[in-house]
Structure formats: structure tokens, C-alpha cells
C-alpha positions as CSV (number, residue, x, y, z in Angstrom):
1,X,63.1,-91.2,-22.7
2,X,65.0,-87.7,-23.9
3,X,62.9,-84.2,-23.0
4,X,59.4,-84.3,-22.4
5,X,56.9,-82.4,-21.0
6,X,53.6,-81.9,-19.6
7,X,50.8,-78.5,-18.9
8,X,48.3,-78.7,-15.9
9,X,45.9,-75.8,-15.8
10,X,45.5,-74.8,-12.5
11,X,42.6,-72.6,-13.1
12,X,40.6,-75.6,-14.4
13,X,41.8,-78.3,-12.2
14,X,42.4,-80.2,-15.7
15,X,45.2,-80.9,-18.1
16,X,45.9,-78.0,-21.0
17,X,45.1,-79.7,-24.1
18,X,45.6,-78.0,-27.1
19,X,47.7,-75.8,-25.6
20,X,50.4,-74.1,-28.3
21,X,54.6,-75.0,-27.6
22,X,57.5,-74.5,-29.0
23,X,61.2,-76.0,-28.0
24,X,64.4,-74.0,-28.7
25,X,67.7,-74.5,-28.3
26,X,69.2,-71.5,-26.9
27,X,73.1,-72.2,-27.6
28,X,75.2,-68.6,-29.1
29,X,73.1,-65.5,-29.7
30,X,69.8,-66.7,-31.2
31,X,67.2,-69.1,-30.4
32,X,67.1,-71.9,-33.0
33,X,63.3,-73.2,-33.2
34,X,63.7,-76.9,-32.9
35,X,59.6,-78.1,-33.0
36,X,56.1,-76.4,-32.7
37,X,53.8,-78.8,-30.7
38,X,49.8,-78.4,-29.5
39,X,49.5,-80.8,-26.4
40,X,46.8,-83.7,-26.6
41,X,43.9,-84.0,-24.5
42,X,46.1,-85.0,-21.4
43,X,48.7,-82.1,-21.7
44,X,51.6,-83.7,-23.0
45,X,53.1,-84.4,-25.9
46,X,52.6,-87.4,-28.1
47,X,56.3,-88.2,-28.0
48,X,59.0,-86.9,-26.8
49,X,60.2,-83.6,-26.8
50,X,63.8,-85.0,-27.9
51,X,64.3,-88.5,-27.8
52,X,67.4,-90.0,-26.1
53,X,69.3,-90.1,-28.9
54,X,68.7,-86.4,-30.1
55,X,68.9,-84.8,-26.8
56,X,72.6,-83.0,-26.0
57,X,74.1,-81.4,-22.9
58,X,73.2,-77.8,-23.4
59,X,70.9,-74.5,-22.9
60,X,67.2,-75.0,-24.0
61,X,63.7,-72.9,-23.9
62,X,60.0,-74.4,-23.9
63,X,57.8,-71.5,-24.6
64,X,54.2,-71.8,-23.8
65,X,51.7,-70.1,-25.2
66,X,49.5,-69.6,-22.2
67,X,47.4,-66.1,-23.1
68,X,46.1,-68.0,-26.6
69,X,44.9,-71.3,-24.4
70,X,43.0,-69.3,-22.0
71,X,41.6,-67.1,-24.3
72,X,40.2,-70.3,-26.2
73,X,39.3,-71.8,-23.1
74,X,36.9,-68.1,-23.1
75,X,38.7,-66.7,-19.6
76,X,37.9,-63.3,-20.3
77,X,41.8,-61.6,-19.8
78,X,43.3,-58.6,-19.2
79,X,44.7,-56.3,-22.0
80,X,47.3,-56.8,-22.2
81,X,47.2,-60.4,-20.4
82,X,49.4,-60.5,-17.3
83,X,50.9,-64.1,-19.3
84,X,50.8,-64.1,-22.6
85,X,53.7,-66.7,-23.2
86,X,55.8,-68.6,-20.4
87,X,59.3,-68.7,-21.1
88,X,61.4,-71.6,-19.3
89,X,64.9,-71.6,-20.1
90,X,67.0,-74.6,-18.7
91,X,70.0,-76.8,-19.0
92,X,70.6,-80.2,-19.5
93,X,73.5,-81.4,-18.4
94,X,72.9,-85.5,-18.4
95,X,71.5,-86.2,-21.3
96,X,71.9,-89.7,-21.1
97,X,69.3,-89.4,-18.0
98,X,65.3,-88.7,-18.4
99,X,64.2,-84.5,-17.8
100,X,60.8,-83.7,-17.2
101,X,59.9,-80.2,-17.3
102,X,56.2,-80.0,-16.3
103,X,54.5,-76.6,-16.2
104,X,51.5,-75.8,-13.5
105,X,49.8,-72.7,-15.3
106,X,46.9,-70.3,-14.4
107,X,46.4,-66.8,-16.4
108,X,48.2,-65.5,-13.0
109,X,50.9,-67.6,-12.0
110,X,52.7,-70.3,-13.0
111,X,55.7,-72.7,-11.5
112,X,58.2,-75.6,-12.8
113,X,60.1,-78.0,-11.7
114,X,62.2,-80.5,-13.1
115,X,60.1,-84.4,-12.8
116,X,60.7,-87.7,-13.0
């Protein structure tokens, strides 16, 4: 299944479609952008992130752009927002095996893990 991932707005109590990500591969001194995605209607992707065959043992970033959702949702925010983008950097080191990295995101807080 390669890289996937999935938004649940906490605020809401819903999944964060349409939500705004992008996926990086963070090997030597600059980001390389690898996609730009907008989640569907249940949070996630339409396909993988990276499929098993393109995903490779190293240092990646999702960046989500979580100040842009709200504000469409019409949360009235801050300026400037406490979130404007959530940053996640991570390794894989398995590629061979499935990672999940779901996000659980309010305009205030936010946490990760890795899923199944």
C-alpha cells in the first residue's frame, strides 16, 4: 500500500475534505516537492501517497495546510492563526511495509501517529 494518509478535524467531529497537502522528500539541504493533493470528502487521499513501488527508506515531510481549511470552513482565526501549516517530518525506514501517518487537527492543536 506505500504512504498514505488521512485528516480528521477535531473541531468538527468530521473528516477534512478539501483540505490542501503537500509531500516532500526531505533528503540533503532542500525539500524536494514530490505531489500537491486536496483530500476528498473523507480526508484521504484518492490513492496513495507513494505506492509500494515508489516509496524508499528515507526522511519525508507532509505539510498541511490547516489555517486555509479552517478559514474556508468560516472559523473566524486569529491574526496571525496560531496553525497556519502543520509540518510532520518522518522517516521510513521499511518501505517494503504499509505507513499511515494520520493527522487529528483543530485550529489549536493537533497530534500524529504512525497507523495501520
Amino acid at each position: 500500500m506505500g504512504l498514505s494518509t488521512h485528516v480528521l478535524d477535531t473541531m468538527h467531529g468530521c473528516p477534512a475534505a478539501g483540505m490542501q497537502v503537500a509531500l516532500y522528500a526531505t533528503e540533503g539541504d532542500s525539500p524536494t516537492l514530490i505531489k500537491r493533493l486536496t483530500l476528498n470528502h473523507d480526508g484521504r487521499s484518492d490513492a496513495p501517497l507513494l505506492d509500494n513501488a515508489s516509496l524508499r527508506a528515507g526522511t519525508y515531510r507532509l505539510v498541511f495546510d490547516v489555517a486555509a481549511y479552517f478559514k474556508a470552513r468560516a472559523v473566524e482565526l486569529p491574526e496571525p492563526n496560531f496553525l497556519n501549516r502543520v509540518s510532520l517530518d518522518f522517516g521510513i525506514a521499511q518501505p517494503e511495509q504499509h505507513y499511515h501517518v494520520p493527522l487529528l487537527v483543530s485550529p489549536w492543536s493537533y497530534s500524529t501517529y504512525r497507523g495501520s
